[in-house]
C-alpha positions as CSV (number, residue, x, y, z in Angstrom):
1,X,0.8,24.2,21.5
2,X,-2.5,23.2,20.2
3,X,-3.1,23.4,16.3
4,X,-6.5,23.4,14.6
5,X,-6.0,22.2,11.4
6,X,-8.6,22.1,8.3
7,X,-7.9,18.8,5.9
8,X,-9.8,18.8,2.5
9,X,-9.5,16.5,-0.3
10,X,-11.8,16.1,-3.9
11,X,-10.1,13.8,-5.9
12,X,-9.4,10.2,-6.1
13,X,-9.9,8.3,-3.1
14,X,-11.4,10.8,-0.6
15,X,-11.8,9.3,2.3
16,X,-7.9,7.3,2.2
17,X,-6.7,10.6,1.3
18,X,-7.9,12.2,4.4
19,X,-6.9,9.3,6.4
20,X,-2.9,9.0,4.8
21,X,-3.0,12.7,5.0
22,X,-3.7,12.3,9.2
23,X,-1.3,9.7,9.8
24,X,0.9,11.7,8.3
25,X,0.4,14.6,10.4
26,X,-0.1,12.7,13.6
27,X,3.5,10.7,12.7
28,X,5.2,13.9,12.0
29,X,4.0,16.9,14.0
30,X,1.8,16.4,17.2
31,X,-0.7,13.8,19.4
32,X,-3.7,14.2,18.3
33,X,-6.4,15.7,20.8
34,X,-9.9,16.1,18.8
35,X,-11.2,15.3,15.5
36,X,-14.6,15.8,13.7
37,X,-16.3,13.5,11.6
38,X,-15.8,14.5,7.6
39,X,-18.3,16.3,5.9
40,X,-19.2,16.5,1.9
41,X,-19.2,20.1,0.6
42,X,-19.7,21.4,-2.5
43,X,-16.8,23.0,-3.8
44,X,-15.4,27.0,-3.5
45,X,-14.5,29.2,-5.8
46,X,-14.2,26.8,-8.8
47,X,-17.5,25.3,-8.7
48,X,-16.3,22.8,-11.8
49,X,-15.2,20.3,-10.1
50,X,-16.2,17.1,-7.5
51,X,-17.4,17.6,-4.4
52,X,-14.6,18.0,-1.3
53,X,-14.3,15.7,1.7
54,X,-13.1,17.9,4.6
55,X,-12.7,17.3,8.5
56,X,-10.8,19.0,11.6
57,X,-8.5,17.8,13.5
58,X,-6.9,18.9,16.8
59,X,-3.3,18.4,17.2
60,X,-0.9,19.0,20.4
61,X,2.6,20.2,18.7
62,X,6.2,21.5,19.5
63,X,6.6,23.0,15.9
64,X,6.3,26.9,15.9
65,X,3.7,28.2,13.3
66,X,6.4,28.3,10.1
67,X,7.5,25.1,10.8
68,X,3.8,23.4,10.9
69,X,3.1,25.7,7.7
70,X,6.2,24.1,6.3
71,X,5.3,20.6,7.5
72,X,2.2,20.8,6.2
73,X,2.9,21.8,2.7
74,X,5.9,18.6,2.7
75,X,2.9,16.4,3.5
76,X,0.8,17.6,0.5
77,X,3.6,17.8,-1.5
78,X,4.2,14.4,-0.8
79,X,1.0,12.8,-1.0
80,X,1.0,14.2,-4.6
81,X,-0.5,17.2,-4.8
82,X,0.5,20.2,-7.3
83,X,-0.1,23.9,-7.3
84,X,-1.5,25.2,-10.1
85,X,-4.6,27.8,-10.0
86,X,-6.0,29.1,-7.3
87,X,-9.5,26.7,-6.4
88,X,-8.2,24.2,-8.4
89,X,-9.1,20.2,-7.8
90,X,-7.2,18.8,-5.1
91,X,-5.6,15.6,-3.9
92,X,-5.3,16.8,-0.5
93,X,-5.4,20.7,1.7
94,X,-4.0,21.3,4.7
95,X,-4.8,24.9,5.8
96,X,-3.8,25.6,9.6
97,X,-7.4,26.9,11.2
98,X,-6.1,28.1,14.6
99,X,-2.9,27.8,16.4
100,X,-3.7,28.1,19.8
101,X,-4.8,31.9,20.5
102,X,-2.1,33.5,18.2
103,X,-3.3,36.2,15.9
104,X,0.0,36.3,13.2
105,X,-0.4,38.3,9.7
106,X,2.7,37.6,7.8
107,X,3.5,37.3,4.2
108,X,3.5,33.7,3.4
109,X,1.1,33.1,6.9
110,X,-2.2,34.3,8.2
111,X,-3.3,32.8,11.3
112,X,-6.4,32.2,12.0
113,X,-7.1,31.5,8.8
114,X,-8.2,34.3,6.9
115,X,-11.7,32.8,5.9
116,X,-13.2,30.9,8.9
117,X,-16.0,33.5,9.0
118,X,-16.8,33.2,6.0
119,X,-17.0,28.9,4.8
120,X,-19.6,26.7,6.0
121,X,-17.0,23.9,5.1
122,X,-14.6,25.3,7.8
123,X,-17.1,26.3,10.4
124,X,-19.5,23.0,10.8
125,X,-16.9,20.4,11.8
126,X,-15.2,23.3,13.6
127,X,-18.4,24.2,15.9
128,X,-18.9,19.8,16.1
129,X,-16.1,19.5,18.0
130,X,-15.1,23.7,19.5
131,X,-18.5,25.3,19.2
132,X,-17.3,27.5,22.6
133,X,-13.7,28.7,21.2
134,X,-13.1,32.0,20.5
135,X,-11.6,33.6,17.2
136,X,-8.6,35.6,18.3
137,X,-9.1,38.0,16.1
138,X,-13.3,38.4,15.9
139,X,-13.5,37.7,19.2
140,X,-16.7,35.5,18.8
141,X,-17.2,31.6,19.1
142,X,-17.1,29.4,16.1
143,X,-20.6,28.5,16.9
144,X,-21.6,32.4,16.7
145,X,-19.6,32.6,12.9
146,X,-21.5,29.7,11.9
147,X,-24.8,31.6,12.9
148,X,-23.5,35.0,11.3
149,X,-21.8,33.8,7.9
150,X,-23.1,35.0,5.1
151,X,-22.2,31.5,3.6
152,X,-25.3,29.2,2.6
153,X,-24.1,26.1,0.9
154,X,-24.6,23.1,2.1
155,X,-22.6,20.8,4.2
156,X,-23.3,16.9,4.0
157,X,-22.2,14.6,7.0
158,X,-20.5,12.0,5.8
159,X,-22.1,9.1,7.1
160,X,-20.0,6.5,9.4
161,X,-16.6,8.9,8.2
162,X,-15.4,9.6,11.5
163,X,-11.6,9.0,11.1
């Protein structure tokens, strides 16, 4: 199965935290396929706070959606981070984008993620590397959500931060 998968980070070391947060991924849950470089975006929500580093990856996995969502949230929980209010600072994020065409509205999981349409930060690096793949649900291209979103901050390639 093919996972789409958002990783964001704004505090300490950026850039090593996206790159311990992918080994971590690509040791523990799938081969990776695609990745995009990593953009600098102004933060959501909580606009109080450093900038976030965020990039997309591409991963080829066995898990099923729960047990990536649960993988996932070991890995953040590992690399440190802690839950506290909603758009707080973060040492790492690791939001599941797509999982292969499944549309699944559960309790504790919404997939695609519930605010692709609607995030610059989520729909550049998306469109870099899947500008042609369609949302399951809106049934438009990532390149046509980037053109319709209402979202106008600005997102900052990161210069020579591929990987």
């Amino acid at each position: 199965m093919q996972a789409v998968l958002l990783l964001g980070t704004n505090l300490d070391d950026r850039l090593k935290n996206l790159s311990q947060a992918q080994a971590f991924i690509l040791e523990r849950i799938g081969e990776l396929q695609l990745e995009s470089s990593v953009y600098r975006t102004a933060p959501w929500g909580n606009r109080e706070q450093d900038d976030f580093l965020n990039k997309i990856i591409v991963v080829q996995t066995f898990l099923k959606p729960h047990n990536l969502l649960d993988a996932l949230l070991d890995i953040e929980k590992e690399m440190g981070r802690v839950r506290s209010e909603k758009w707080a600072p973060r040492l790492i994020d690791l939001d599941i984008i797509y999982y292969n065409n499944s549309v699944i509205h559960e309790n504790d999981l919404t997939i695609p993620h519930p605010y692709i349409q609607d995030r610059r930060f989520t729909l550049v690096p998306l469109v870099e590397i899947m500008p042609l793949f369609v949302h399951p649900g809106l049934h438009q291209t990532n390149a046509e959500l980037l053109a319709q979103t209402c979202d106008l901050s600005e997102v900052f390639l990161l210069e020579n931060g591929k990987g």
